[in-house]
Structures are given as structure tokens and as C-alpha cells.
C-alpha positions in Angstrom: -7.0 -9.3 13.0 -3.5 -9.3 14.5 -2.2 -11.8 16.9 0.5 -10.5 19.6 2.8 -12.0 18.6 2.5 -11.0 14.7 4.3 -8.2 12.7 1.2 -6.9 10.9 -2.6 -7.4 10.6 -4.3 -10.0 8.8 -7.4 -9.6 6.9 -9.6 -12.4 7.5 -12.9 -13.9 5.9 -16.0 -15.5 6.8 -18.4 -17.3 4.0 -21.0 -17.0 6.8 -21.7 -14.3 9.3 -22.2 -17.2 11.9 -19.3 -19.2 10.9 -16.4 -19.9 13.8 -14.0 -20.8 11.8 -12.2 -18.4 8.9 -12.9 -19.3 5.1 -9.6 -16.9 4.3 -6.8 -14.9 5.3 -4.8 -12.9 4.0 -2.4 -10.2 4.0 -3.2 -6.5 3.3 -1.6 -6.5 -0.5 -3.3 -9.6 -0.9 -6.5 -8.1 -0.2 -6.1 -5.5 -2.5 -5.8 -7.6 -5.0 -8.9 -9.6 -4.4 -10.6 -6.1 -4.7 -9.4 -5.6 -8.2 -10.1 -8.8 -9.3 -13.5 -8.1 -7.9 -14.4 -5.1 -9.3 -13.1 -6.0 -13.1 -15.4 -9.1 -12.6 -18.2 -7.2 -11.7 -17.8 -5.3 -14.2 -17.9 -8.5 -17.0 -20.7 -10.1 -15.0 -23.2 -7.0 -15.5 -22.6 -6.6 -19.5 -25.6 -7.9 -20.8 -25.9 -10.9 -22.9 -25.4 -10.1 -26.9 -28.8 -10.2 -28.3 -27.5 -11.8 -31.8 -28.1 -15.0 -31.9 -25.6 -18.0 -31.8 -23.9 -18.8 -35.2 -22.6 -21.6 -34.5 -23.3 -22.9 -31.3 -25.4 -26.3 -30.2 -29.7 -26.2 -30.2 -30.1 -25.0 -27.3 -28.3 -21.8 -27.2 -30.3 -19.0 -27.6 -27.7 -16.2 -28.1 -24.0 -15.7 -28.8 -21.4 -16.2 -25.8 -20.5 -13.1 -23.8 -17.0 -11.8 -24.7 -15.6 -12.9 -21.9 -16.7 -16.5 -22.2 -14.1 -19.7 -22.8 -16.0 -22.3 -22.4 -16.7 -24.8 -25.9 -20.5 -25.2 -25.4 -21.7 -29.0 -26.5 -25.2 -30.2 -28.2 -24.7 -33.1 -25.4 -24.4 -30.1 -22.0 -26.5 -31.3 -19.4 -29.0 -28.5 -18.2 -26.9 -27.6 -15.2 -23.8 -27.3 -17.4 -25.1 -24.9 -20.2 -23.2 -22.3 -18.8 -21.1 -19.1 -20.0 -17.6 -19.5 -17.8 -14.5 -17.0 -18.3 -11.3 -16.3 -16.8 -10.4 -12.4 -16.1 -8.7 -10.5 -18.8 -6.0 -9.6 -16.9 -2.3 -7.7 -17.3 -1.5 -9.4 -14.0 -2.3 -12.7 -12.2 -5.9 -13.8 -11.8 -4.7 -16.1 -8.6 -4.2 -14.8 -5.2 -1.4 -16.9 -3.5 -2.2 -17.0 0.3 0.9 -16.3 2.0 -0.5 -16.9 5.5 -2.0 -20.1 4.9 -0.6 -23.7 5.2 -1.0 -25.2 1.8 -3.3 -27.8 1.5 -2.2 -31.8 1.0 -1.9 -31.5 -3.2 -2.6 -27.7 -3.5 -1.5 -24.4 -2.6 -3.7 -22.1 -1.3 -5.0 -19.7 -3.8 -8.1 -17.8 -4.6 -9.4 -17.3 -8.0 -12.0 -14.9 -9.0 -14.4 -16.0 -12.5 -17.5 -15.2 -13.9 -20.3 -17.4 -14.7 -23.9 -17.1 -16.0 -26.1 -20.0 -16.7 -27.7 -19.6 -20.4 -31.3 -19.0 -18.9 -29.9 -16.1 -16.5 -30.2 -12.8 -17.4 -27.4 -11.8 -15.3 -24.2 -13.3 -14.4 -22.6 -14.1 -11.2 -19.2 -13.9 -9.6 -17.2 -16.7 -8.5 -14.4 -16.9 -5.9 -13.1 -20.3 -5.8 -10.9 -21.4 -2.8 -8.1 -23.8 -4.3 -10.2 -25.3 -6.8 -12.6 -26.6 -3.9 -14.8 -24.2 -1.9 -16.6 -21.2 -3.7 -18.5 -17.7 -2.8 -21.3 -16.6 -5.5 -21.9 -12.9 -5.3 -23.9 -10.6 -7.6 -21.8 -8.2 -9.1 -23.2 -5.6 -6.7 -22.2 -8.0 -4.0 -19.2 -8.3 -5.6 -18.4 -4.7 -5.5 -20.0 -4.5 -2.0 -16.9 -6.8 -0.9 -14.2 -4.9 -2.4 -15.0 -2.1 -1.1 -15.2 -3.2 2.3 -11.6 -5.2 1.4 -10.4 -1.7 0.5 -11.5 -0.4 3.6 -9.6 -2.9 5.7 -6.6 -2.2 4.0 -6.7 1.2 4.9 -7.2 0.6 8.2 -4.4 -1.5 8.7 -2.4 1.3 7.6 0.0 -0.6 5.9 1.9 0.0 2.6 0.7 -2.3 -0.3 2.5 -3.4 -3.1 0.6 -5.3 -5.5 3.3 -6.6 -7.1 4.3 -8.6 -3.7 2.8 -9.2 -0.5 5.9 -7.6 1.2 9.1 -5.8 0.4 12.7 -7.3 1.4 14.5 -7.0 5.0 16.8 -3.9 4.4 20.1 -4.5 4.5 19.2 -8.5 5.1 20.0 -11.0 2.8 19.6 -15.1 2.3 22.4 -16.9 -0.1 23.3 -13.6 -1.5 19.7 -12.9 -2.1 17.6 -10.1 -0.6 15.2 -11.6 1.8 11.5 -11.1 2.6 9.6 -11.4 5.7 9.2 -15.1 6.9 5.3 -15.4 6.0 4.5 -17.7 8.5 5.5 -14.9 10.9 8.2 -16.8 13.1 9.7 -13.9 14.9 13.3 -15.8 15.4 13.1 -16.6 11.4 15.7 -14.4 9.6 13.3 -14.6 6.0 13.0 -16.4 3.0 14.4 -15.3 -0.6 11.5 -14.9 -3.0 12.2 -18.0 -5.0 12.0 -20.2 -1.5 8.2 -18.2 -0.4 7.1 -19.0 -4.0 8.4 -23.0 -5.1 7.0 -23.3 -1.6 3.6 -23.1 -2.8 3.8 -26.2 -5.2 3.0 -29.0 -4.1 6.3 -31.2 -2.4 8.0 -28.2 -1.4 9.2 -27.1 2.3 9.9 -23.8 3.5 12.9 -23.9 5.7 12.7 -21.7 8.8 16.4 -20.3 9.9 17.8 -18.3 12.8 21.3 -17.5 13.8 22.1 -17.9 17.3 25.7 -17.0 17.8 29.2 -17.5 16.1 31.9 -19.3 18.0 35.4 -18.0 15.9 38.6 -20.3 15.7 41.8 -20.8 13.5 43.2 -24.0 12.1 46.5 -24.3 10.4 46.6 -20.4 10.6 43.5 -19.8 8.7 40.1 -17.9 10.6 36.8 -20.0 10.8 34.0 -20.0 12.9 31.4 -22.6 14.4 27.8 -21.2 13.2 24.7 -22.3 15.4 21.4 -21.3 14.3 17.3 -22.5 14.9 15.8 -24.3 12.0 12.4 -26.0 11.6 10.4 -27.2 8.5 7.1 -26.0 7.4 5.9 -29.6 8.1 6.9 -29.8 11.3 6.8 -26.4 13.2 6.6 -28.0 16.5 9.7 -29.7 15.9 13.0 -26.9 16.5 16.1 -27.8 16.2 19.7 -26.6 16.9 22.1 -26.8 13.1 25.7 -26.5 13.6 28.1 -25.7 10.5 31.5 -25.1 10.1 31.7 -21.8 8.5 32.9 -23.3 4.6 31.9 -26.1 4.9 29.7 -28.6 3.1 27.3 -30.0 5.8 26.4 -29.6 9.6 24.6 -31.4 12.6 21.3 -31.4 13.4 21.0 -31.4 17.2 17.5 -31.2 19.3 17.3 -30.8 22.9 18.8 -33.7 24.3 21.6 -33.9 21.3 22.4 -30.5 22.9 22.3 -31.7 26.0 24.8 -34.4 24.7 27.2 -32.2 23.4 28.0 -29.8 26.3 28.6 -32.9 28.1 30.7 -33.9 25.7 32.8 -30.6 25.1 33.2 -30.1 28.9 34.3 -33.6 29.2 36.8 -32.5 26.8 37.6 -28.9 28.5 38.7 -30.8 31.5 40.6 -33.8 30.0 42.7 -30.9 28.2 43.1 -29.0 31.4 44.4 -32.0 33.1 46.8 -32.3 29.9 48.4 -28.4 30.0 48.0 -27.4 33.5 49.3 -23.9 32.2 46.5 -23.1 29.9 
């Protein structure tokens, strides 16, 4: 999917073929990821339990854990909580930051991908978790199912991945001496974000300001070169909400000016134009 007024397809989900409204999106290299995580979980989920029994575990286990399980199993489980549960050995992250989402009031949006097998199934199943809320259960075949039709997407998007990162920096464009990355809420007039900003963003009290430059008005003071910088900012909070911010080249703050503050100040500086044209007739 790829809205006009986007830079690059999405990949979007739905946890039901029904559904209207999308469970995830994501970016290409973020896909790509899910696919791996997929796979290796799919791959955990269809070993077969060990058929020793459990040394040391409560009554009611049969057998010994899986390899892959974490969990410390208690004589006092309920039934529905006798369950094997493991993270993904991984060399990379088992979270998928989503980039293209808003987070969520007290967590960023994330997927995580886990295995899971109740102590009286034979086979295990896959879980991706949505932010520690919302889940998907596939069968490991359903599991690969998926990441092969991720990988598929991918493809067709035509787009280069890089697993390490969702995108690669602006050429030649850089934020506070920093190379920047694409803004990843996809504001066109949004000259991009350092990856430090796109990533404390996703905790939770962080904002993600949006910045434009507009124009450069030059002038000299006592001798020494300056200029008046104007640019578009907005906060992630508040997208609706654009405002002008003027800054003396240098210096240690600026103005925040909407419309009608705008509005204000050309009065105010033409005011001034003709009160000094009065003054020096010759200029």
C-alpha cells in the first residue's frame, strides 16, 4: 500500500481477512525482519518435545522443557498456565520497532515474535504479540506461510532492505552535524531526523520534532554576517498544529509564530519599513 503522497510502500496487515481496519504496518525492512523471526520460530515450534522425563520439574510435568523454553514451571500453575514459553535465540533483536506507527499512550509500537506450547500439546505454536497487548497464533506451517508471503511483498515493492535499519541516511543531508534519515512519519516538507531522535522517540515521553527550512534572510551587525532562519516545525503530538520558528542564526532561542503571529509580524515589520522611510527619505 502506498499513499500519494508517500515516498515508499507500506506493507500492511490484517488479523482477519474481513477486518477494515489494519492490525500492522510496516515498512519493507521491517517486514523482512518479521520473516526471519518467523521462520527461526517455526523452526523451534516444530522440534518435538524431549521424551526424557522432567528431573526436576513440579507433578504435573510429564517431560523435560524444550530447549528453547524460559519459563520456571510451578507445582501451584493453573491448568491454562502449564505452558513451555521462550524468547528467540537471536544474534539480532527479537522486537520489530514500527516506524510508521504512532506509539501507543505508555508503549511504543513493536512486534515480538515467541513460541509457546501448552504441556498437553504435541506441537507448539507461534506467537506474534502487538506491544504486549494483541497477539496472532499460527502453526509453524502458518508461520512459514506468512513469511513467505512477507518476502514476497518485499520484493514487490522493489525496494532495497537493510536489516540493520529501516532506511539509510539523506545523502549529503545532515541534522546537528549528524547524518539524517528519512522523517518516518513521511512529512514531505520534513528535512529528517538523526537516528538517536527516530529511536528515544519510541520510549515512552518522547516527541519527534518535525523541521523544514523555509528561507534565510542575511544581515550584518557591528560588521559581522548573520542571518534570520525561518523554518516549519510541528510535534509528533500535534501534527495538525504547524508552526512558523524563527532563529537568529547563533543564537540561543527563537519565536514560535502560527498563522496569525505571522500575520502579526508583517504588520509589524512593514509598519517599521515605512516609519524608516519616512526617517531617510534617501534610502
Amino acid at each position: 500500500m502506498q499513499h500519494l503522497d508517500e515516498i515508499h510502500p507500506a506493507i500492511t496487515l490484517y488479523r482477519d481477512p474481513t477486518a477494515i481496519d489494519v492490525w500492522v504496518r510496516c515498512t519493507a525492512a521491517e517486514a523482512e525482519r518479521l520473516a526471519a523471526l518467523l521462520v527461526r520460530a517455526a523452526e523451534l515450534a516444530e522440534a518435538p518435545l524431549p521424551a526424557e522425563l522432567a528431573s526436576d520439574g513440579p507433578f504435573w510435568q510429564d517431560t523435560a522443557c524444550p530447549s528453547w523454553c524460559s519459563t520456571r514451571h510451578l507445582p501451584e500453575d493453573a491448568y491454562e498456565d502449564r505452558t513451555h514459553f521462550g524468547d528467540l535465540p537471536s544474534a539480532g533483536e527479537t522486537l520489530v520497532d514500527l516506524l510508521l506507527e504512532t506509539a501507543a499512550e505508555g508503549r511504543p509500537e513493536q512486534l515480538e515474535v515467541t513460541v509457546a506450547q501448552h504441556y498437553r500439546c504435541t506441537k507448539a505454536r507461534v506467537h506474534v504479540i502487538k506491544s504486549e497487548q494483541a497477539e496472532m497464533r499460527l502453526t509453524p506451517v502458518e508461520a512459514r506461510t506468512l513469511a513467505g508471503h512477507l518476502l514476497q511483498f518485499v520484493q514487490t515493492a522493489g525496494l532495497p532492505v537493510d536489516t540493520t535499519w529501516p532506511c539509510k541516511p539523506i545523502e549529503g543531508v545532515t541534522v546537528g552535524g549528524e547524518p539524517a534519515f528519512p522523517c518516518p512519519h513521511r512529512h514531505l516538507w520534513c528535512v529528517g531526523h538523526t537516528k538517536t531522535e527516530i529511536t528515544e522517540y519510541r520510549h515512552v515521553g518522547n516527541h519527534l520534532l518535525h523541521s523544514g527550512p523555509i528561507t534565510s534572510v542575511p544581515y550584518t551587525t557591528a560588521g559581522q554576517p548573520g542571518s534570520i532562519d525561518i523554518s516549519i516545525n510541528s510535534l509528533t503530538d500535534d501534527c495538525t498544529q504547524l508552526f512558523a520558528y524563527v532563529q537568529l542564526l547563533g543564537g540561543d532561542g527563537g519565536a514560535e509564530l502560527d498563522v496569525i503571529g505571522i500575520d502579526e509580524a508583517m504588520i509589524a515589520l512593514q509598519y517599521t519599513k515605512r516609519f524608516l522611510l519616512q526617517a531617510q527619505p534617501s534610502v
